[in-house]
N, C-alpha and C positions, 0 to 999 in steps of 0.2 A: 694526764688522765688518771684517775683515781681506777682502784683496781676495780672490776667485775667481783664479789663476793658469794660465794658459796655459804650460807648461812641453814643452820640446824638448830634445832635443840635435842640431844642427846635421849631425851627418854622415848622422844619418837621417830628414832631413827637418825643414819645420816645419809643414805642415799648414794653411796657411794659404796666402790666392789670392794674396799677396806678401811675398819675404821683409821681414820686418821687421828685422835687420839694421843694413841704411842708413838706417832711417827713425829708428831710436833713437841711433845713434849721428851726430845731426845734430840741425840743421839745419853743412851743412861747408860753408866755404869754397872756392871752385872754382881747380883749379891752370887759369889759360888760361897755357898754354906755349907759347913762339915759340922754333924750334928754325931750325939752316940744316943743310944738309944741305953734306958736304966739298966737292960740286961747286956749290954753292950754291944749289940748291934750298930754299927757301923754307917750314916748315911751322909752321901753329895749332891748336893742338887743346885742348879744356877736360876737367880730370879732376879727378873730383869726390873723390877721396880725398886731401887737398892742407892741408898745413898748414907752423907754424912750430914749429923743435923745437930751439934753442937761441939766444939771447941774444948773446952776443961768446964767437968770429964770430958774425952773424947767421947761421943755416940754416934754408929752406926744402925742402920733398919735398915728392915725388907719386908714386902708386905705378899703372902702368901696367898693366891688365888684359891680358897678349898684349904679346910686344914686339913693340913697333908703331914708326911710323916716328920718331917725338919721340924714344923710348929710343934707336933706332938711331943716329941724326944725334949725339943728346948724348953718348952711347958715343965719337964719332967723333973731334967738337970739342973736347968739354969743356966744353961753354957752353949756357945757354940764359936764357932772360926771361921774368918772368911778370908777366901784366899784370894788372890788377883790372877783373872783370868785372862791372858796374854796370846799373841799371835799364833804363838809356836804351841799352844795350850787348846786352841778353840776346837778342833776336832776333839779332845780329850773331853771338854769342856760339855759340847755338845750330844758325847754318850753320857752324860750322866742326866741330863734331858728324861732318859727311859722311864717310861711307866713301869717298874716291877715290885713287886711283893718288900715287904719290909725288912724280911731278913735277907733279902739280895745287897748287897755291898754296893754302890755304885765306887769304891775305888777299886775292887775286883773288875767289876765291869768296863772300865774307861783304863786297863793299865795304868793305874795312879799308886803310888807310896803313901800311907798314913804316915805320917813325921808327929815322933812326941812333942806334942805342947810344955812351956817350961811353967806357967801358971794354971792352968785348967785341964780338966783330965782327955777333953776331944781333942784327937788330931787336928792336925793340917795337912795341905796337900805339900808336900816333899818336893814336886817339880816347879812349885808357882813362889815366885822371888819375893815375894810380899804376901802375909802373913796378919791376920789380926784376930788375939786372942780376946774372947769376947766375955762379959756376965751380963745377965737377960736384967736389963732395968723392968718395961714393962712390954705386956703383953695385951694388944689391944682388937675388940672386934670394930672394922667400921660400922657406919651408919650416914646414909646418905640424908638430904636435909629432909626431911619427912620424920626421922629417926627413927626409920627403921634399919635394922640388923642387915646388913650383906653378909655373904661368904666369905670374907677376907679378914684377912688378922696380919697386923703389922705388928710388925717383932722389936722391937729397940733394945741394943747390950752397949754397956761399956767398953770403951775398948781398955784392957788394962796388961795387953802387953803386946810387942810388934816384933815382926820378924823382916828385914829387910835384906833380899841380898848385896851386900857391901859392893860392887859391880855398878850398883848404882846410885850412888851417893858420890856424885861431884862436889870436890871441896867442901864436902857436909851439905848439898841442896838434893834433894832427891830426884832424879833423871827421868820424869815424867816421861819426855817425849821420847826416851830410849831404851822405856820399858816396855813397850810395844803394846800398852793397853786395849782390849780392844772393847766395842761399847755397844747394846743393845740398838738398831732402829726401831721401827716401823713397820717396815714389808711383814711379811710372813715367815721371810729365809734374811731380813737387813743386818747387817754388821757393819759396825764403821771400826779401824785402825785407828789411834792417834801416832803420830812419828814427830818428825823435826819441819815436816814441811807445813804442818799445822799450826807449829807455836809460835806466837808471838806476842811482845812486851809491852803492857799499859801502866803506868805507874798510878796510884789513887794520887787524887788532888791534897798538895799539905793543908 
């Protein structure tokens, strides 16, 4: 029996008590961005829209709902870090969530370490085992197909240098499943784990 379908179209709603959305196109990867501000203010913030989107160069994005103070600062510099946000991290992770004023720190705020970056002048976070220093390629506003203008601005940097901690690097493979990643849902409070009970091996076709 073929499923019962729940069918929408998004600009009129979906009818439902949350959008489902972000809950299907996940579980995501969380961008935690450490940005400075020209006068060197300090900021952390986690955006759950955050991925990898080419190879060599390496490039990373995140796309900002509002620009907000991260896009601002990185607009400014050119520069930002993104750190991996891990099990033993997510409360940490989740104060930096706050809405506050721009000269508020959120690594004051979240007991977090600024750690010197060894190529770009923004920290990183000190506690989170994985590290990417980043230069802003481009800086983009969307536009849905009508084209017109949204609120959102998606970020893309190079990544051009990495901090890994050695802990996890089995025989030179990097220990996904034991780094304890953890990854955006859906719900309103979703968080998903990845661990060893998740992973498993598909070889591509030669």
């Amino acid at each position: 029996m073929p499923d019962t379908i729940h069918f929408y179209e998004p600009r009129s709603g979906h009818r439902l008590p949350h959008d489902p959305f972000n809950a299907i196109v996940g579980p995501r990867p969380i961008g935690w961005i450490s940005s400075r501000s020209p006068a060197g203010g300090l900021n952390l913030a986690p955006y759950s829209f955050f991925n990898a989107f080419n190879y060599t160069p390496p490039i990373v994005g995140f796309a900002s709902i509002g620009y907000k103070d991260t896009v601002c600062n990185i607009e400014q510099t050119g520069e930002f870090a993104w750190n991996l946000a891990t099990r033993p991290l997510a409360g940490a992770m989740n104060q930096t969530c706050a809405a506050v004023p721009p000269e508020v720190s959120e690594f004051e705020l979240a007991g977090l370490t600024p750690a010197p970056s060894r190529v770009i002048s923004v920290p990183r976070v000190q506690e989170s085992p994985v590290s990417f220093e980043c230069r802003t390629t481009q800086i983009v506003q969307l536009q849905g197909a009508d084209g017109a203008k949204v609120p959102t601005w998606l970020v893309l940097g190079e990544v051009v240098a990495v901090h890994i901690a050695e802990r996890l690097l089995k025989d030179g493979v990097y220990d996904t499943a034991g780094a304890g990643h953890i990854l955006r849902g859906g719900g309103p409070a979703d968080y998903f784990s990845v661990g060893p009970e998740q992973l498993f091996k598909m070889r591509r076709p030669a």
